[in-house]
N, C-alpha and C positions, 0 to 999 in steps of 0.2 A: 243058349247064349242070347243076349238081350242085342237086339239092331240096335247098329250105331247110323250115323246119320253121315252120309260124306257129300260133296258139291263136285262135282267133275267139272270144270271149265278144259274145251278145246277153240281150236283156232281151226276153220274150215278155209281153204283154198277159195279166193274168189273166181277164179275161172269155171267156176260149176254154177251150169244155172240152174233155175230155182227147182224142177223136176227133181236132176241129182243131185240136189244139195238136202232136199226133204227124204229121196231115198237114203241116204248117208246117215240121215238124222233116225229115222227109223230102223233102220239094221244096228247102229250102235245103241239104241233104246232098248230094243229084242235081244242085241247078247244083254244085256244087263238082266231083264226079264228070265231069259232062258236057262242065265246062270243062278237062279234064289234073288234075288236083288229087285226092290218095290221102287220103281218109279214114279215120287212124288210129283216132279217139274221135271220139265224139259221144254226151254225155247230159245229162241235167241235173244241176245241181249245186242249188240250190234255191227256194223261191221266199221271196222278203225286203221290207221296209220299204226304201222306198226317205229318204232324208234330205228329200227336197222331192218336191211333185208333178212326173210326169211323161206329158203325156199326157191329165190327167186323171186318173190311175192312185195310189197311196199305196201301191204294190207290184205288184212283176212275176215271173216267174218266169227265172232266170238258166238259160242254158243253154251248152256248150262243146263246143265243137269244136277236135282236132287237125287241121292238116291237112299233107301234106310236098304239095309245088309246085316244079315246076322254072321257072315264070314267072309274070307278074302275072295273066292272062286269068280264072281262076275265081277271085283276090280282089276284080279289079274289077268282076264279074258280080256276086261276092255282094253286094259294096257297094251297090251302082246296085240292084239290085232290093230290098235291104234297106230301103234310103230311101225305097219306093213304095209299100210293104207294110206296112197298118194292123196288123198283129198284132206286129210288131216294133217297140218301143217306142224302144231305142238299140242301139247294135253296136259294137264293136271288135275292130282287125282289130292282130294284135301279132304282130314275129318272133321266135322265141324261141333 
């Protein structure tokens, strides 16, 4: 099966400083890795007002990732531990 190409944007918790917010960024780049999934990009793009609370939060820092996949295994890994994980505020997972 031919990789498809998708764009994960998430919203990082601003209360994490810059240490655990690069560990955060690195462990969710590694499951991607660890599940078949080729990590083109990965960086921030910035951190914003959010329109409404979320969280608790009135801003987060937005962060992007490319990634090419030839099946679902490391998007639905990202997802499921996305949802677990307090410093991850929201995520979406898009194919481009």
């Amino acid at each position: 099966m031919e990789p498809k190409n998708y764009e994960i944007t998430y919203i990082i918790a601003p209360n994490l400083d810059e240490e655990a917010k690069n560990a955060l960024v690195e462990r969710f780049d590694k499951i991607l890795t660890d599940n078949g999934a080729e990590v083109v990009d990965s960086k921030d793009w910035s951190k914003r007002r959010f329109a409404y609370e979320i969280g608790g939060f009135n801003e987060g820092i937005y962060h992007i990732v490319n990634v090419k996949a030839s099946d679902d295994a490391a998007l639905n890994e990202f997802d499921r531990i996305s949802k677990i994980t307090d410093g991850i505020l929201r995520h979406m997972i898009v194919v481009r």
